[in-house]
N, C-alpha and C positions, 0 to 999 in steps of 0.2 A: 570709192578708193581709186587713187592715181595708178594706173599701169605706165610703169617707163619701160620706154623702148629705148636700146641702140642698135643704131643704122652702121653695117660693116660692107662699103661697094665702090669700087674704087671709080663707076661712072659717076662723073660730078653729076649732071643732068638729072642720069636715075636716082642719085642718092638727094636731090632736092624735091624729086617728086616724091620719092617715099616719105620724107619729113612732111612731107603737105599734106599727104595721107594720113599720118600719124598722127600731128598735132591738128587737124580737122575734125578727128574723131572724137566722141563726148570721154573722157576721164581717162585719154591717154597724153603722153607725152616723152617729144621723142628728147632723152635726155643729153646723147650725144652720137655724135656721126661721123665716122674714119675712113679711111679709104685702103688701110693696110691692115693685115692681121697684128701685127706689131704693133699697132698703136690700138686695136682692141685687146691684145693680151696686157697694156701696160694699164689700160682702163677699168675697163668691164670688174674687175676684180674689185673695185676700189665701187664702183656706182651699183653694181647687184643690181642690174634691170629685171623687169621682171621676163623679157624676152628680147631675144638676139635676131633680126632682121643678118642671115649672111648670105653673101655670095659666095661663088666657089672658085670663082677665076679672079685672082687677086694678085697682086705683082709677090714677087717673094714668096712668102708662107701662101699656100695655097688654105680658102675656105674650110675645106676638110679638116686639114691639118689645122686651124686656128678652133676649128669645133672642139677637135679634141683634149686641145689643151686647157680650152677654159672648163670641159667639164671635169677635168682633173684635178684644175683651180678653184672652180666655183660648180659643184655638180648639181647646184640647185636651179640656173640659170637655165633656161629654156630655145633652143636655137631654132629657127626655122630658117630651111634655108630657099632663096629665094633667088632663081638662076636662068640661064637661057638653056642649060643642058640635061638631056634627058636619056643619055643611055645609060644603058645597065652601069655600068662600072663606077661613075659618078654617082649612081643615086645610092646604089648600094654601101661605097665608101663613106657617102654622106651620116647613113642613116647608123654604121657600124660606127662610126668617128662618135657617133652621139646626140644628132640630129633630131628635134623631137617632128621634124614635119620637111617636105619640100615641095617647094610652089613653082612653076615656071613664070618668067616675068613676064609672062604675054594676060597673066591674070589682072581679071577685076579689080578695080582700090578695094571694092565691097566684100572680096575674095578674100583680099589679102586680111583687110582690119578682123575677116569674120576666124580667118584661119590664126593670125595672135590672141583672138579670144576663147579660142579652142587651147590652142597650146598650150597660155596661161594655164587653162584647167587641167590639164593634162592629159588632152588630147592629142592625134596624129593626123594632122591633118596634111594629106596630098591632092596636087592636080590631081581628075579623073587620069589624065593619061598614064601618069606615072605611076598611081596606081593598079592602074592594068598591068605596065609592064613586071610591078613586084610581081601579081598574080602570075604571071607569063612565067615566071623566073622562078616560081616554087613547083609549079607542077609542071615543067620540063623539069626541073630538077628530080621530079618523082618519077619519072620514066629513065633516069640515063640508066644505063644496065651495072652491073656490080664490079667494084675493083677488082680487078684480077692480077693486078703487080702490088705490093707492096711497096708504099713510100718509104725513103730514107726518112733517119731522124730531121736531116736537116730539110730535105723537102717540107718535112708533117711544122717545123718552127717557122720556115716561110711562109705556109699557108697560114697559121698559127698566125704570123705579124700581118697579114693580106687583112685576116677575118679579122681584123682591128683598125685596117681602114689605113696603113702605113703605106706610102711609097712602095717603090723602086727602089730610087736611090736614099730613102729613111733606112730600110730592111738593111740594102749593103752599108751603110753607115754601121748599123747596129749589131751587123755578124763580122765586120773588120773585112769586108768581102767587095770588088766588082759590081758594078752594074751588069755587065755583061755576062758575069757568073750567074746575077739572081737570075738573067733573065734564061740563060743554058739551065738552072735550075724547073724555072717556070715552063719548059718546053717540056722536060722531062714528068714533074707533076702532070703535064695535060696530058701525055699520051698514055698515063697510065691511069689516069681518073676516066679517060674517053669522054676530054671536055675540049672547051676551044677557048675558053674568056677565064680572067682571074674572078668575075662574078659565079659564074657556075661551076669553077675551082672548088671555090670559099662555101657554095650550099652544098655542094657536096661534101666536104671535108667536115661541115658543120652538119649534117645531115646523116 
């Protein structure tokens, strides 16, 4: 059976190697290739790959944000995403957004074709590295010590729109609010979670 792929990366370069990888490969095929989220969101819905090849650095709609929407649109659809960045707060975003996998681009072709055959199935397939870092990120998370202030409600709705992978400026969209409020908001959650990053916010709030 045919596996379709689309390619979502706005390096021209990389997104012709990835297609060479992809239709190289025995029974896949890469069905279509964009360089924006906008033109994977006007797509994807209409061709139902069976796996979404995303970046996360994209002009406009960031990666994250085009993950989540298609799995809103299409939640059968399977995304790996496939990137130069590896800290906490990217990956996590990613994998909250809906992410079923993420690969750094410095991987193997052999890496790559073996991690969309995992996906496919419904697997989660990450770099070694990134993987470490989840691990990193749940058991410091088990160690931070206990809240001892009480969050506002609207503190407990931003971390609420965080742990879903939203913006900054998505959150202040959506509360009618500042950026520079979310982020006086954001200062306040950390000193009272005794945390330092919106990643170990969100496991703790979600923990």
């Amino acid at each position: 059976m045919l596996t379709k792929i689309v390619i979502v990366e706005d390096n021209r370069d990389f997104r012709t190697i990835l297609e060479r990888y992809v239709n190289e490969a025995p029974s896949f095929r890469c069905v279509y290739a964009c360089d924006s989220g906008e033109d994977a969101i006007k797509a994807i819905p209409r061709l139902l790959p069976d796996v979404v090849l995303m970046d996360i650095h994209l002009p406009n709609m960031s990666g994250v944000t085009c993950t989540r929407r298609l799995k809103e649109l299409c939640p059968s659809v399977r995304v790996l995403i496939l990137t130069v960045y590896e800290d906490n707060e990217q990956i996590f975003g990613a994998l909250k957004a809906g992410a079923s996998g993420y690969l750094l681009k410095r991987a193997e072709p052999t890496d790559v074709i073996r991690a969309i055959n995992e996906v496919k199935l419904g697997g989660a397939p990450m770099s070694s590295q990134i993987a470490c870092r989840v691990v990193e990120s749940f058991y410091e998370n088990s160690r931070v010590s206990p809240v001892e202030e009480k969050l506002s409600q609207r503190e407990e709705e931003i971390l609420e729109e965080l742990s879903k992978g939203y913006t900054t400026k998505e959150i202040a969209s959506h509360f009618s609010i500042s950026a520079n409020t979310v982020h006086t908001h954001l200062k306040h959650i950390y000193e009272k979670l005794h945390v330092h990053s919106r990643t170990e916010a969100v496991l703790k709030f979600l923990g």
